[in-house]
matplotlib code that plots the C-alpha trace (Angstrom):
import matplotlib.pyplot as plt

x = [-5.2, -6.9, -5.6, -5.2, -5.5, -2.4, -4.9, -6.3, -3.0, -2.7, -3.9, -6.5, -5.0, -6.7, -6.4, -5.1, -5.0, -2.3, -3.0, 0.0, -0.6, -0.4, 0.8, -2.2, -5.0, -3.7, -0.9, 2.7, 6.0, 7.6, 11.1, 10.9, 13.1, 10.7, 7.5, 9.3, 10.3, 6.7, 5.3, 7.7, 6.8, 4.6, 2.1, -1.5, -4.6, -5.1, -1.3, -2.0, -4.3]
y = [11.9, 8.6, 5.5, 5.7, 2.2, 1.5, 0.5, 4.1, 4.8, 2.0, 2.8, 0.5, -2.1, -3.1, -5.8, -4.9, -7.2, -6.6, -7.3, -7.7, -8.1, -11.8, -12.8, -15.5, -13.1, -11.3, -8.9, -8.8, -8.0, -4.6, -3.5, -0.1, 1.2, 0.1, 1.3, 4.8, 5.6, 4.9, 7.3, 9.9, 9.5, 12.2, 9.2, 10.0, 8.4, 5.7, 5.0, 4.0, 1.6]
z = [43.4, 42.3, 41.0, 37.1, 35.3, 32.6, 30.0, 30.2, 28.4, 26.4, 22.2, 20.7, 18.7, 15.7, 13.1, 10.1, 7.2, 4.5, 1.5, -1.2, -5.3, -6.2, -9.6, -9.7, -9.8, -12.6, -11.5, -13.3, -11.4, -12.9, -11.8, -10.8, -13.5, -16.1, -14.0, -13.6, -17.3, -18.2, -15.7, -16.5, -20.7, -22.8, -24.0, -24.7, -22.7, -25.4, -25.3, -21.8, -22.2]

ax = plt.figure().add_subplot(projection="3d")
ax.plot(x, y, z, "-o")
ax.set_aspect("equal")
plt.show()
């Protein structure tokens, strides 16, 4: 048998960059609540808008 290195093993790391809505480029803060009842109501494509 040879000799296995540990980094063999080891996964690639990569950088991830998370990116979270910011209410300075344009984005509101919904509760939950509100942002379910609207997805589970009958409205039309133009009600969406």
């Amino acid at each position: 048998m040879g000799v296995v290195k540990l980094a063999d093993y080891r996964p690639q790391l990569e950088v991830v960059e998370h990116r979270v809505a910011d209410t300075e480029d344009g984005f509101m803060r919904v509760a939950n609540e509100i942002t379910d009842s609207l997805l589970m109501a009958d409205l039309t494509v133009r009600q969406l808008k």
